[in-house]
Phi, psi and omega in degrees: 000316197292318179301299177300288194293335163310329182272001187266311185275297156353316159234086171257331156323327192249347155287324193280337191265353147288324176270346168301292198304312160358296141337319185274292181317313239256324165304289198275001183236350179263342199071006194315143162296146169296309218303308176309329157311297209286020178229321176294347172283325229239329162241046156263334151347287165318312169291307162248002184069205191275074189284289163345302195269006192227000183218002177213326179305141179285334196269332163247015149274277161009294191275355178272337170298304150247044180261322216088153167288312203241018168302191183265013205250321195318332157313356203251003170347299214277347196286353168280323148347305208301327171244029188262123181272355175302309201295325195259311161286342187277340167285327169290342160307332180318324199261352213215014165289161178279336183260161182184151177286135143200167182242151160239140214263355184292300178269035195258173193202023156030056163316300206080022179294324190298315160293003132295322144287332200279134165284329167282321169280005183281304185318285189250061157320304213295326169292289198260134146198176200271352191228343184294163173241009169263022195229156167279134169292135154288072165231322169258028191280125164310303189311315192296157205241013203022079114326310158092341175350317192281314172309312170318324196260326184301093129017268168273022198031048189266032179222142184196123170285084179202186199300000000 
């Protein structure tokens, strides 16, 4: 399992950019109402928390395409968001989705590889991290975007996405 999902997230670049066009197409070639996006965004929300914008949207493929992973624009991520009503709920859904990062803090051997991946802890150690237990997790941070990068990156699999 621990295999599939490092290999799942490893492309996850490549489902957002089949499920962005998709997305795109399914608008402009079905006529789909935005609204039905914006509800189908808002309940994957529900489900997986802020998912929508980092594994299906055409607009933040678009934007990840021009930052780069590691560019210097990448801190400015979350600012095309600012006018997405998919982004502002599905991100307040983050703390109350039925899937949610979580550790066990019984095999976690506290690396920090995981907060070396995670984006929000890189911008605000000082606030977030996934394993200190005197920090807020970003996972449940308006901002994540469940990238999953931090599960990925866990060593032993003591991070896991699930119910």
């Amino acid at each position: 399992m621990k295999k599939a999902t490092k290999f799942i997230i490893s492309k996850r670049i490549i489902i957002l950019a089949v499920l962005g066009a998709l997305t795109y197409f399914a608008k402009s070639y079905f006529h789909i109402s935005i609204w039905y996006i914006v509800l189908f965004g808002i309940g994957t929300g529900v489900i997986f928390g802020k998912v929508f914008c980092r594994w299906m949207c055409p607009i933040g493929f678009m934007m990840e395409l021009m930052m780069g992973g590691s560019s210097q624009f990448s801190s400015m991520y979350q600012y095309h968001k600012m006018g997405c009503p998919i982004a502002w709920v599905s991100g307040l859904l983050n703390k109350w989705s039925f899937f949610k990062i979580k550790i066990n803090n019984d095999t976690c051997i506290k690396c920090g590889k995981c907060d070396k991946e995670c984006y929000i802890s890189t911008l605000e150690p000082a606030k977030f991290s996934l394993y200190k237990p005197d920090k807020l997790k970003p996972g449940a941070s308006y901002s994540c975007s469940k990238c999953l990068k931090c599960v990925a990156a866990c060593p032993n699999g003591s991070l896991k996405y699930k119910v």
